[in-house]
C-alpha positions as CSV (number, residue, x, y, z in Angstrom):
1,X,0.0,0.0,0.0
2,X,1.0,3.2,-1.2
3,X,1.6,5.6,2.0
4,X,0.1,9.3,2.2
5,X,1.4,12.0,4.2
6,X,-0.7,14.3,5.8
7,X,0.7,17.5,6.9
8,X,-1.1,20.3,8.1
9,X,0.0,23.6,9.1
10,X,-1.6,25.8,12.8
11,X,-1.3,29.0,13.0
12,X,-3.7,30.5,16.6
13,X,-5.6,27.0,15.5
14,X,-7.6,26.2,18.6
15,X,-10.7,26.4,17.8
16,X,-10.6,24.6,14.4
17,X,-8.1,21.5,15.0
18,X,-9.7,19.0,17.3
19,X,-12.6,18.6,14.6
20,X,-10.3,18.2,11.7
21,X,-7.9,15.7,13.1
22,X,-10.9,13.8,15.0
23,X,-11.7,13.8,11.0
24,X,-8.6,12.4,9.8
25,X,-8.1,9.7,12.6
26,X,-11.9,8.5,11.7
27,X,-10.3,8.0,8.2
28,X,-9.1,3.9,8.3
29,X,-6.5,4.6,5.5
30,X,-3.3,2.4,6.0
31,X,-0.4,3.7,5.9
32,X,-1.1,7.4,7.0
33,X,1.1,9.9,8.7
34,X,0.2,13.0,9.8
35,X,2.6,16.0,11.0
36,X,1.4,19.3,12.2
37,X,3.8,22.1,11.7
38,X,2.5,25.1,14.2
39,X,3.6,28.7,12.8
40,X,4.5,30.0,16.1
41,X,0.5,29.6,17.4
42,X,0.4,32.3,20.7
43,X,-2.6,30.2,21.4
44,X,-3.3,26.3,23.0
45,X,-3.4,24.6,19.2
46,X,-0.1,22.6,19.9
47,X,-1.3,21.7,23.6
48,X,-4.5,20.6,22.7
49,X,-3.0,18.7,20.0
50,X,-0.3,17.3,22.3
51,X,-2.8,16.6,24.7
52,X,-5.7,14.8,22.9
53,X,-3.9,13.4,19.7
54,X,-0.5,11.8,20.9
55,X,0.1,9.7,18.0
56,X,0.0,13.2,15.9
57,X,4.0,14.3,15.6
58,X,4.2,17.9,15.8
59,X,7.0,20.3,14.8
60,X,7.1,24.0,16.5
61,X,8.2,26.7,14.7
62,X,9.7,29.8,16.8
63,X,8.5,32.6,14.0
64,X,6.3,32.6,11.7
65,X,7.4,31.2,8.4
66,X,4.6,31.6,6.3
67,X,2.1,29.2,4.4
68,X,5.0,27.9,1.7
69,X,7.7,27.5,3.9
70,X,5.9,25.8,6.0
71,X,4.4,23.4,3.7
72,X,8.1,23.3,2.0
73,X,9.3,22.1,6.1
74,X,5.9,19.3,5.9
75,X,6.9,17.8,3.2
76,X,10.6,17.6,3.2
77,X,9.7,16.0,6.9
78,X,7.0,13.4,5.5
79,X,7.6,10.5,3.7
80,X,4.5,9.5,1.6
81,X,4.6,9.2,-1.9
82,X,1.4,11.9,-2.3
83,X,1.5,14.6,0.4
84,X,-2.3,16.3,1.2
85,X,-1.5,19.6,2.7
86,X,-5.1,20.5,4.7
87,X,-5.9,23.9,6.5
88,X,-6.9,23.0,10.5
89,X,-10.5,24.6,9.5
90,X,-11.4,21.5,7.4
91,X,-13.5,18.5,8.1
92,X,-13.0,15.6,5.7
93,X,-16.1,13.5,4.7
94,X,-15.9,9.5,4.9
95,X,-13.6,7.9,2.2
96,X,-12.2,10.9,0.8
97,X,-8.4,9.9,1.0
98,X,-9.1,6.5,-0.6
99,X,-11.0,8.8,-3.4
100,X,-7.4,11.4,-3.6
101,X,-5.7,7.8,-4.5
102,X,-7.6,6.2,-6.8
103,X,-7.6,9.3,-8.8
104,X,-3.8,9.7,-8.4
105,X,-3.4,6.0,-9.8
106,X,-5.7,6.2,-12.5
107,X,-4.5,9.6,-13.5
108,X,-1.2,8.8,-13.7
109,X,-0.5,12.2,-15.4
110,X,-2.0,14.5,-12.5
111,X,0.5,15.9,-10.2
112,X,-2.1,17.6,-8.5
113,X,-5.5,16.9,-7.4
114,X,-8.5,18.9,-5.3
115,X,-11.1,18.2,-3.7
116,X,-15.0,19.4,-3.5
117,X,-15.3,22.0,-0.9
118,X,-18.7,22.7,0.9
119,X,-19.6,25.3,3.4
120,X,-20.4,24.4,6.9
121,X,-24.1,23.8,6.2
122,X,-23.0,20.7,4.1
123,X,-25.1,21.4,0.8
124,X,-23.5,24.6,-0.5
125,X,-20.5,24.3,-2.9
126,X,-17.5,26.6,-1.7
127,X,-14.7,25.7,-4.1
128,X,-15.4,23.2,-7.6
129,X,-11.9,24.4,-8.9
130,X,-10.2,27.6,-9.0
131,X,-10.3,29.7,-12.1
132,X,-8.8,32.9,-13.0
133,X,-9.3,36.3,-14.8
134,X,-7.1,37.9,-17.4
135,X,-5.9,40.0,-14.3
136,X,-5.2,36.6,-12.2
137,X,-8.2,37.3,-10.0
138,X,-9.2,34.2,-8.7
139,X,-12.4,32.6,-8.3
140,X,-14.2,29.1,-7.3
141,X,-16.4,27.5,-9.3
142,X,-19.4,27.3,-8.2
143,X,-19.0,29.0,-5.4
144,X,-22.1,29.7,-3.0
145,X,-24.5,27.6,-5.4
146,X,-26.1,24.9,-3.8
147,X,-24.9,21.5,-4.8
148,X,-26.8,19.9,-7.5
149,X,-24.0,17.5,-8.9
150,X,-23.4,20.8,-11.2
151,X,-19.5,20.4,-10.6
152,X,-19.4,16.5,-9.8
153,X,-16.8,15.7,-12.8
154,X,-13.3,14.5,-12.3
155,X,-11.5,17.4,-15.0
156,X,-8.4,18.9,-15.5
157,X,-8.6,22.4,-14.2
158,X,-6.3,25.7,-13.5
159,X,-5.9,25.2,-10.1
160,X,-7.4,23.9,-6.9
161,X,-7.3,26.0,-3.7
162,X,-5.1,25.1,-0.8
163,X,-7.5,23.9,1.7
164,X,-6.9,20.8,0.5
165,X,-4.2,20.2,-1.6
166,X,-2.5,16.4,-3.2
167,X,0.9,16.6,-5.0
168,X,2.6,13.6,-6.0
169,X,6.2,13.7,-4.1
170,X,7.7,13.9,-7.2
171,X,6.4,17.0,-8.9
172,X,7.3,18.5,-5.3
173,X,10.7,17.2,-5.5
174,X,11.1,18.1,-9.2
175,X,10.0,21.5,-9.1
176,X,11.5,22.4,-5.7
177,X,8.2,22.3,-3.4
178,X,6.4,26.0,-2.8
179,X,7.5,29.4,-4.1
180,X,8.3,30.9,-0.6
181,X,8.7,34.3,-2.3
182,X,5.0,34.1,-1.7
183,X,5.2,35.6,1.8
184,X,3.1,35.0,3.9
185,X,0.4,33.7,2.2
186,X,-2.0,34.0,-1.1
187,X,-1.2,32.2,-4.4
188,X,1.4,29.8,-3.1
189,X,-1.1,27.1,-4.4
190,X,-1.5,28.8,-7.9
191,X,1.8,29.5,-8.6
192,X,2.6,25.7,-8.4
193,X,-0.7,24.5,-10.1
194,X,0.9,27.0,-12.6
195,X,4.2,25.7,-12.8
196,X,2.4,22.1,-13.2
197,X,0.3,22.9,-16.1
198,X,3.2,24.5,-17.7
199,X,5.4,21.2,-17.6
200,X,2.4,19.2,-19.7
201,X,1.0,17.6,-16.1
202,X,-2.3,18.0,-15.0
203,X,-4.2,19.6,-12.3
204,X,-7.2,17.7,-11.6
205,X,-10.3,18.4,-9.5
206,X,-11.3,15.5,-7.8
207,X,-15.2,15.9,-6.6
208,X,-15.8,12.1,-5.6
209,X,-13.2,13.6,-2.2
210,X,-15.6,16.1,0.3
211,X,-14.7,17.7,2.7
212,X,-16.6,20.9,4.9
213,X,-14.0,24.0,5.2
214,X,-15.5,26.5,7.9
215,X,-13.1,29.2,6.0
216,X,-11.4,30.9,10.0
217,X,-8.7,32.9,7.9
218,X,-6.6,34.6,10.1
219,X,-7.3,37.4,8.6
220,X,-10.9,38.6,6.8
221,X,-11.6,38.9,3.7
222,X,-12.7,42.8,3.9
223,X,-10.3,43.5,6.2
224,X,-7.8,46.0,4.7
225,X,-5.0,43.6,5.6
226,X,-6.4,40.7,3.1
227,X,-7.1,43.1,-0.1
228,X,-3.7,44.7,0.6
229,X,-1.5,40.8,0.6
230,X,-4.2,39.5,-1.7
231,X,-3.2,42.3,-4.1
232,X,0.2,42.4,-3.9
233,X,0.7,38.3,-4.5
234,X,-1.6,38.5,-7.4
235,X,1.0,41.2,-9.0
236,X,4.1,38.9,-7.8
237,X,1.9,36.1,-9.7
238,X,1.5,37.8,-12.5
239,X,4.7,39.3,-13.1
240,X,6.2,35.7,-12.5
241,X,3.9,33.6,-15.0
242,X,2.1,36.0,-17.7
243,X,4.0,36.5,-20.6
244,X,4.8,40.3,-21.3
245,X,2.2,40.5,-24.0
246,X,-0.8,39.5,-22.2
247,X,0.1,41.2,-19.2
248,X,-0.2,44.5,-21.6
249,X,-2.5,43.2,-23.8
250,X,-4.8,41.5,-21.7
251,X,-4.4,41.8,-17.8
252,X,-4.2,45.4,-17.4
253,X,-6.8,46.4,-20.2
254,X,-8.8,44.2,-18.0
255,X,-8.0,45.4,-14.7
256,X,-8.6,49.1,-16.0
257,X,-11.9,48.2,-17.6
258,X,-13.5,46.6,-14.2
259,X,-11.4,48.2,-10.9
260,X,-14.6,50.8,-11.5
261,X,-16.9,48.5,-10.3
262,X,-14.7,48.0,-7.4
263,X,-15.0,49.4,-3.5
264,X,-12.5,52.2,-3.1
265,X,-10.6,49.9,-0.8
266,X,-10.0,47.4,-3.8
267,X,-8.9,49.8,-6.1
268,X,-6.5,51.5,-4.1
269,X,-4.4,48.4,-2.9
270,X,-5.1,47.5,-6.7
271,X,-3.8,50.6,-8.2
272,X,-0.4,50.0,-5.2
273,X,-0.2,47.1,-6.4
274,X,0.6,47.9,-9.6
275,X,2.5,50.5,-9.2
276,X,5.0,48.9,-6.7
277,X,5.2,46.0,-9.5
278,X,6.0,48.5,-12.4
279,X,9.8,48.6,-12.0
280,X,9.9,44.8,-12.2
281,X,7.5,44.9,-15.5
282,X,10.1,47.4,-16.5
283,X,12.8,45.4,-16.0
284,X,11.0,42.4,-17.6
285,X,10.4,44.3,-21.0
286,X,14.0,45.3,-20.7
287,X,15.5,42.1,-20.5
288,X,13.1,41.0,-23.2
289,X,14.6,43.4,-25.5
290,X,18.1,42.5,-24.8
291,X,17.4,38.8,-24.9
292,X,18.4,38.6,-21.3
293,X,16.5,36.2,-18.9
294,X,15.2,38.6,-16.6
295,X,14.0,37.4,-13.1
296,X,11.4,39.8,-11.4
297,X,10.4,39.5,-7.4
298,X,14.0,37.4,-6.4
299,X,12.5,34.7,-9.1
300,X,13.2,31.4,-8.1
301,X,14.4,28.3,-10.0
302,X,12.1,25.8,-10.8
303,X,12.7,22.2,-12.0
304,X,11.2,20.7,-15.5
305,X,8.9,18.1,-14.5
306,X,10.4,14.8,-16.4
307,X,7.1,13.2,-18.6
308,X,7.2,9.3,-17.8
């Protein structure tokens, strides 16, 4: 039997940990290993864990390393041959690691595979695959509709969100785990779903796997402090994986055409966005022009994924 890793990373997780690992340890997978790696928590998450789920092996960070480092640390830690990064706020339904590896075995192109995500009322669909705009605004499909079967197809897609998150050991391996330039948190998922797609592998939404995500992001979703980091990764996204041209052509045309529509908030951490990115779209059009191989936002290297 193939084993899994499980690694999940706390951050202030009190409140949402007992549920998801009471979740996991219901799960009669063989096999299984599980490692928490707690961000510095100022709260009881790696007591409680301590406490009520010995067999669980914790690590303890003394800062806060962010979501990709941290998931970098899981991995390289884990042993499993597909490693299923979870957020603490999750509650997985019945079977839905046996689900992640049938699809991994019969897929044997997909380096990546999510999961269908409802909301806590168990009937409406949060995430059914993550899609993007020309300006790399994100979006799950399906979102808020209540679940009909509408998104119940196993299909390649852009990306899957992080909640819950397979990668095959080897794509994590080959193209060096998590861009930690992503600091600390928002797109960290993309950008490798990205970097997957690119290689000729698949990204694969899995909806036969459930799980419930009660969504306790440390920080809220209006809160100034989200749209600001949510803005700013988008632009280190985009300047990292659009091409020149439809940056130009195609993400700021659209950007312009519908930042109108946005609350003032939006468009002003928008609008910094940009402009704190300009220098390295500069620089990127430079380099273009002199043939030079320009690396914007301390790029990092990243492997080519080897086709079997």
């Amino acid at each position: 039997m193939k084993r899994v890793s499980i690694v999940i990373l706390t951050y202030n997780s009190q409140n949402d940990i007992v549920p998801c690992l009471k979740s996991l340890l219901a799960d009669n997978t063989p096999e299984k290993e599980i490692l928490i790696i707690d961000n510095a928590s100022r709260d009881r998450s790696v007591e409680i864990v301590r406490r009520m789920f010995p067999q669980v092996r914790v690590i303890e960070n003394a800062t806060n390393r962010g979501v990709a480092a941290g998931w970098n640390q899981g991995w390289r830690a884990t042993t499993g041959e597909f490693v299923v990064f979870i957020n603490p706020d999750t509650e997985m339904a019945p079977d839905w690691l046996e689900q992640i590896k049938a699809a991994f075995a019969e897929y044997e192109e997909a380096d990546v595979i999510g999961i269908k995500l409802l909301y806590p009322d168990g009937k409406t669909i949060q995430h059914g695959g993550l899609y993007f705009h020309p300006n790399a605004q994100s979006y799950h499909r399906a979102a808020h509709e209540e679940d009909r079967g509408q998104v119940d197809t196993i299909e390649p897609v852009p990306a899957v969100t992080g909640a819950v998150l397979a990668v095959r050991r080897s794509a994590l391996e080959c193209f060096g785990g998590f861009d930690e330039d992503y600091f600390p948190a928002y797109f960290e998922e993309a950008d490798l779903c990205y970097r997957v797609n690119a290689a000729g592998r698949k990204v694969l939404y899995v909806p036969t796997a459930v799980a419930v995500h009660h969504e306790s992001a440390t920080l809220g979703t209006e809160s100034a402090a989200y749209v600001r980091l949510y803005f700013r990764m988008r632009a280190l996204y985009i300047l990292k994986n659009y091409s020149l041209g439809y940056i130009l052509k195609q993400s700021i045309p659209y950007e312009l055409r519908i930042m109108r529509h946005w609350p003032p908030m939006h468009r002003k951490y928008a609008l910094l966005s940009w402009i704190s990115a300009f220098p390295f779209l500069v620089r990127r059009i430079w380099n273009k022009l002199l043939r030079r191989p320009g690396r914007p936002y301390g790029w990092r290297a990243r492997g080519q994924h080897a086709k079997e």
